[in-house]
RODO-2510 file (C-alpha; in nm, 4 decimals, decimal comma):
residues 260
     n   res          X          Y          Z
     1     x     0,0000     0,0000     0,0000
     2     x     0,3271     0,2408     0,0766
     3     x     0,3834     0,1752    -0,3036
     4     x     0,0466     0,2998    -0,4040
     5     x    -0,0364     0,5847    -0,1492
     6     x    -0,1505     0,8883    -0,3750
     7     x     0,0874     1,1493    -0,2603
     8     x     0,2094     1,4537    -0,4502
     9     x     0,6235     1,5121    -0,3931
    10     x     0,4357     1,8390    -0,1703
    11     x     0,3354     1,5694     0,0144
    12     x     0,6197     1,3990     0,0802
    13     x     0,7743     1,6883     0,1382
    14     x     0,5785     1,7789     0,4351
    15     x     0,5452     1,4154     0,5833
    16     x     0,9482     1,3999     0,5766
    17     x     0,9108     1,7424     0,8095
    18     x     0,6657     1,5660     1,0220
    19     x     0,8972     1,3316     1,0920
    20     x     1,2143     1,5314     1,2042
    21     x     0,9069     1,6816     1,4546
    22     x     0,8156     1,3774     1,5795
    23     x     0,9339     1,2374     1,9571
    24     x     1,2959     1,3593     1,8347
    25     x     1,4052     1,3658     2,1969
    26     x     1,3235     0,9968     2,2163
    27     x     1,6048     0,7146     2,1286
    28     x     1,4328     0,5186     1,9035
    29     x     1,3882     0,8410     1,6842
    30     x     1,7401     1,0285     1,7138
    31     x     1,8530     0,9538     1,4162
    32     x     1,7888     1,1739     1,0839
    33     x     1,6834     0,8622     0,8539
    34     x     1,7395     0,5691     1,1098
    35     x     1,5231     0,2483     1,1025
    36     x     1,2539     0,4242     1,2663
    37     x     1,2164     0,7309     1,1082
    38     x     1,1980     0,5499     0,7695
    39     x     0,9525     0,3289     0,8996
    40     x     0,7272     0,6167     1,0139
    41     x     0,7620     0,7396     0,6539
    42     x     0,6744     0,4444     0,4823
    43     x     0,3547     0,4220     0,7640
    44     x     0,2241     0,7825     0,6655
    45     x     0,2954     0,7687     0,3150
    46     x     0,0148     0,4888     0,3131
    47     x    -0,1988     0,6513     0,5365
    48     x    -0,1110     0,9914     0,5484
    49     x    -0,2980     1,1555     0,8610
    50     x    -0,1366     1,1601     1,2083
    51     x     0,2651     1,1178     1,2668
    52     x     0,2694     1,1596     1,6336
    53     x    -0,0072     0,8327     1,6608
    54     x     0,2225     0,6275     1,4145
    55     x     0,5311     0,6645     1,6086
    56     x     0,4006     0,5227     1,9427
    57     x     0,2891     0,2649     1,8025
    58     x     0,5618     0,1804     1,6088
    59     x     0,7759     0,1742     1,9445
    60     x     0,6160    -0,1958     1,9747
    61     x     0,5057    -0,3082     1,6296
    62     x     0,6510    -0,3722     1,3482
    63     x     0,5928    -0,1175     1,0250
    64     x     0,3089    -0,3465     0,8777
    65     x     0,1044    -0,3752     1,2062
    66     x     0,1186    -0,0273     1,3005
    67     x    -0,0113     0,0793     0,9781
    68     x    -0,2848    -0,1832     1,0332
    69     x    -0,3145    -0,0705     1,4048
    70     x    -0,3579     0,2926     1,2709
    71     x    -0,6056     0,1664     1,0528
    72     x    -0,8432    -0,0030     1,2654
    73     x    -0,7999     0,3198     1,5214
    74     x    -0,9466     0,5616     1,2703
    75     x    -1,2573     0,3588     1,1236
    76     x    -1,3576     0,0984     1,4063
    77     x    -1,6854     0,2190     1,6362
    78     x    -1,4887     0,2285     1,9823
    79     x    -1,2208     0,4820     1,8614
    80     x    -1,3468     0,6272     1,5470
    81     x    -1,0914     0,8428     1,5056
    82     x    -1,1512     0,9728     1,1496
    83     x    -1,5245     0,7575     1,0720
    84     x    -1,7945     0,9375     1,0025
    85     x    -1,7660     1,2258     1,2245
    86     x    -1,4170     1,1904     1,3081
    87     x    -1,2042     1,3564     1,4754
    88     x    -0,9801     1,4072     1,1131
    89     x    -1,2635     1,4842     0,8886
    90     x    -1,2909     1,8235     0,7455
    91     x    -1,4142     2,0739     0,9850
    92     x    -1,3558     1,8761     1,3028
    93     x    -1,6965     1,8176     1,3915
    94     x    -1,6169     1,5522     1,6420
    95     x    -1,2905     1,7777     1,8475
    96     x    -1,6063     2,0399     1,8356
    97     x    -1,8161     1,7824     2,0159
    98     x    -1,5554     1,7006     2,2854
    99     x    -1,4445     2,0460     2,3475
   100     x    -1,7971     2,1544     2,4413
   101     x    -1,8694     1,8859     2,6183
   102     x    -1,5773     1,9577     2,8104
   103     x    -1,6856     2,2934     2,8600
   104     x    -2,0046     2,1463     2,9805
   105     x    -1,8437     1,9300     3,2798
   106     x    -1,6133     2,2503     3,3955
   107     x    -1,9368     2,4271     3,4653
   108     x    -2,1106     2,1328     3,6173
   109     x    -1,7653     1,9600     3,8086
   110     x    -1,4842     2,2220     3,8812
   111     x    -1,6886     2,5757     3,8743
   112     x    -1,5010     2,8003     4,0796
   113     x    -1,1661     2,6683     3,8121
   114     x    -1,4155     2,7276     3,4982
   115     x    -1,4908     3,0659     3,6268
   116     x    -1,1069     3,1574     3,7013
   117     x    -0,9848     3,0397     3,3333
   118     x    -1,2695     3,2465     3,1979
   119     x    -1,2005     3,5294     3,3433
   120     x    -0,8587     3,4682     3,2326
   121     x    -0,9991     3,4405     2,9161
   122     x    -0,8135     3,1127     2,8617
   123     x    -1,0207     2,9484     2,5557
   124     x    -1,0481     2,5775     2,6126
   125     x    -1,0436     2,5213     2,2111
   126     x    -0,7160     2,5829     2,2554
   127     x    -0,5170     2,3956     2,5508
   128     x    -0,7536     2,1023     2,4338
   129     x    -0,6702     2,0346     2,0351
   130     x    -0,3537     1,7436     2,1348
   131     x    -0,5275     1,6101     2,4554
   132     x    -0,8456     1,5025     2,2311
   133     x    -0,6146     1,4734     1,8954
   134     x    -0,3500     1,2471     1,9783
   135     x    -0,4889     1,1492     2,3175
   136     x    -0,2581     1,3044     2,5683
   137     x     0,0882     1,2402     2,3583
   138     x     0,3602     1,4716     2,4361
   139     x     0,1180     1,5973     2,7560
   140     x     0,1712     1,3322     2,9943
   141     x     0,5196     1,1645     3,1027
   142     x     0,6494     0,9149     2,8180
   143     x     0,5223     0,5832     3,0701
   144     x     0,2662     0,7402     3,1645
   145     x     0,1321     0,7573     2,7845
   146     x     0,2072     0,4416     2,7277
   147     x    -0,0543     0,3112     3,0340
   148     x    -0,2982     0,5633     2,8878
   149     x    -0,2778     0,4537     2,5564
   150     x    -0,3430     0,0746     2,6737
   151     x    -0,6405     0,2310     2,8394
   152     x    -0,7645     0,3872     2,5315
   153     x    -0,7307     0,1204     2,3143
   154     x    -0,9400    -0,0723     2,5967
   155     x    -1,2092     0,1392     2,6562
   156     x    -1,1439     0,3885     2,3375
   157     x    -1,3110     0,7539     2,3525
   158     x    -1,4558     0,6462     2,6558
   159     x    -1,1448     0,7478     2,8049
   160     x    -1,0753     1,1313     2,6215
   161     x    -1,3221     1,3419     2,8798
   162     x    -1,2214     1,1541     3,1748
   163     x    -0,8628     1,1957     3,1144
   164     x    -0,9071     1,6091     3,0084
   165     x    -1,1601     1,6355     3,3380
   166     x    -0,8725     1,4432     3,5601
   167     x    -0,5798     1,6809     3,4497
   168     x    -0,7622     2,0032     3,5525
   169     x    -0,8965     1,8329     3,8675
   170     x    -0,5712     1,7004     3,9787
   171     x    -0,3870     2,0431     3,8936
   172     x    -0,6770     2,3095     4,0109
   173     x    -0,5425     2,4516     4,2884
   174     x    -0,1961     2,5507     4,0424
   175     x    -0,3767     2,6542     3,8017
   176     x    -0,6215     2,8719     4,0250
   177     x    -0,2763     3,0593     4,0705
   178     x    -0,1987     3,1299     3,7280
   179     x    -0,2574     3,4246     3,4871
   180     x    -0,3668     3,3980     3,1190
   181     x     0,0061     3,3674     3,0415
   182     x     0,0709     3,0729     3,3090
   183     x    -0,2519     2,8492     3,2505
   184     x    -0,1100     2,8794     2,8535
   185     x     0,2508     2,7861     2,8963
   186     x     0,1519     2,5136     3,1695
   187     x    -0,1683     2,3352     2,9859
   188     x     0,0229     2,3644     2,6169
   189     x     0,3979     2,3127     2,7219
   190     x     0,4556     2,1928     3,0255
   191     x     0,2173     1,9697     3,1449
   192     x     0,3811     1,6944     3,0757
   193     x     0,7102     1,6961     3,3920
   194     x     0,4709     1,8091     3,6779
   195     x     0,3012     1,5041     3,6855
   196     x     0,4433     1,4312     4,0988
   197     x     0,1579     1,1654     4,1405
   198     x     0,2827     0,7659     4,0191
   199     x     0,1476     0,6260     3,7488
   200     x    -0,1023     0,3892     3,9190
   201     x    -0,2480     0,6591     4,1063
   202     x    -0,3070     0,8489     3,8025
   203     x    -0,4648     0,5168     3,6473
   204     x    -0,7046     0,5162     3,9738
   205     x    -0,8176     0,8867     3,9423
   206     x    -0,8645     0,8396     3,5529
   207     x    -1,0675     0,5156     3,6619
   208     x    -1,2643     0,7367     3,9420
   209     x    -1,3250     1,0390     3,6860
   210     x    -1,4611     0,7400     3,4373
   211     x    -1,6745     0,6397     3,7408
   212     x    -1,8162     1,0144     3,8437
   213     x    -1,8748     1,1434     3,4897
   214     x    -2,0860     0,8089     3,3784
   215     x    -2,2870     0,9073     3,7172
   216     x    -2,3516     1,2577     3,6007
   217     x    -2,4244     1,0920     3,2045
   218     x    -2,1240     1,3171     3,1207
   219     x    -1,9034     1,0456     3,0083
   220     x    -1,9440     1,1097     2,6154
   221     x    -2,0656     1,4084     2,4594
   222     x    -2,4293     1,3625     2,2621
   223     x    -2,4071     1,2136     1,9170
   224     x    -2,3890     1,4648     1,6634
   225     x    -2,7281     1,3145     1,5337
   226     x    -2,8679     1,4272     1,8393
   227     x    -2,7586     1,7649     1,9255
   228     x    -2,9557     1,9411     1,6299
   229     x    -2,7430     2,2242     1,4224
   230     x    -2,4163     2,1330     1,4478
   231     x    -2,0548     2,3247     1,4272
   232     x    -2,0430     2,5741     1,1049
   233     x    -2,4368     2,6364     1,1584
   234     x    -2,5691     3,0304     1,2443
   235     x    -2,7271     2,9118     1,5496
   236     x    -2,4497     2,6980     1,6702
   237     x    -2,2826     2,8227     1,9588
   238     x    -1,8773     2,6979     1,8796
   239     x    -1,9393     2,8054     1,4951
   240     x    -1,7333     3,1047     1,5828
   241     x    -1,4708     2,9047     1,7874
   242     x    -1,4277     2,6584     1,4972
   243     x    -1,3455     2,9330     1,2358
   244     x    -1,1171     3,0815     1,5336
   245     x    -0,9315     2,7492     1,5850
   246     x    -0,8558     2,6153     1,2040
   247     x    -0,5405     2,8021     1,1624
   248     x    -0,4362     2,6274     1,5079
   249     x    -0,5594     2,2483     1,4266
   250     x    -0,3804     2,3245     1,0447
   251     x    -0,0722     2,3867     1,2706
   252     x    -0,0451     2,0950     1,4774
   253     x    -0,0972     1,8818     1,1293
   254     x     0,2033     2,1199     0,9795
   255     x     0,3588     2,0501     1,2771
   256     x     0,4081     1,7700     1,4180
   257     x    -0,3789     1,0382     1,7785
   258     x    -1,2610    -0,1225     3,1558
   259     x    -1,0399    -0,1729     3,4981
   260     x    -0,7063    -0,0197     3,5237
***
């Protein structure tokens, strides 16, 4: 399929950027060209959407399973990454879903932090696009992805709101310090070092969040089906947001996807 993949040189171009972007402080992708990198290459050329994804998983699988692995990510119904209304489709209807939603559980769950980042103006659009993207890559500790990632391939997007309402619950009182200026550097760039809690208790509060936001039927945002006009519509409320945010999705793409 790597032979076939309709790309323009533009393309390649761009994907052979990617890849200098992607996990370059990490061993297995030091090296300009090593056995990695070209691996990655051939992976994207044949399915051209998210390097960041490909390169975890092609920490434990060979190039011909993570492409397959990628596959089944973006089209099955548990993770439906890029399906229907994906979250790679044009116009991002399904990151519009999740950031709402997530808008919807600050009001309801962590109020007095909801009102502080508003008044701080700090647009959750923005500090959201890689958690719900590339599910938490780059913004948790490297092991600490890896046990997340298990998780979502488990449970799949069961796991995305959970995970975004567990970072701001476990770092509120921080962030209730923090100007516009702080919450931005923290929740963008450095999230990922001040995680001072072990990995298994971060696997228990992600399992507790599951727990408390399936009690409140917060757990997944409402099909698209069901929420009437959606994103790009006159009356829909994050129509404005999405137009606001397209530069910043195009740039990450320029730039750079039970019991626990």
């Amino acid at each position: 399929m790597k032979e076939e993949a309709p790309v323009s040189f533009r393309d390649i171009k761009q994907i052979d950027l990617d890849i200098k972007r992607t996990f370059h402080n990490h061993i297995m992708f030091w090296d300009c060209y090593g056995v990695r990198q070209q691996a990655l290459f051939h992976v994207l050329l044949a399915y051209s959407v998210c390097n960041t994804i490909v390169a975890i998983l092609l920490m434990f699988l060979t190039e011909k399973d993570a492409f397959w692995v990628l596959a089944q990510l973006m089209t099955d119904e548990r993770h439906a990454m890029h399906a229907f209304s994906g979250f790679f489709i044009p116009g991002f209807p399904k990151l519009l879903r999740f950031q709402a939603h997530h808008e919807h559980i600050l009001d309801r769950a962590l109020p007095k932090l909801k009102k502080h980042m508003d008044k701080e103006q700090m647009c959750t659009g923005i500090y959201t696009l890689r958690w719900f993207l590339q599910c938490f890559i780059d913004q948790t500790p490297f092991l600490l992805t890896v046990k997340l990632w298990d998780a979502y391939i488990l449970d799949g997007e069961h796991v995305l709101t959970p995970m975004a309402y567990m970072t701001l619950k476990v770092h509120r009182k921080h962030l209730l310090k923090l100007p516009l200026e702080g919450l931005q550097e923290f929740l963008q760039d450095s999230l990922a070092p001040p995680w001072a809690l072990e990995d298994e208790v971060v696997l228990r509060h992600l399992q507790a969040s599951m727990t408390q936001l399936q009690r409140m039927k917060c757990d997944l945002p409402t099909p698209r089906s069901a929420q009437g006009p959606g994103p790009g519509h006159p009356s829909c409320p994050v129509a404005t947001a999405a137009q606001a945010l397209r530069w910043e999705v195009t740039g990450i793409a320029m730039a750079e996807p039970g019991q626990y």
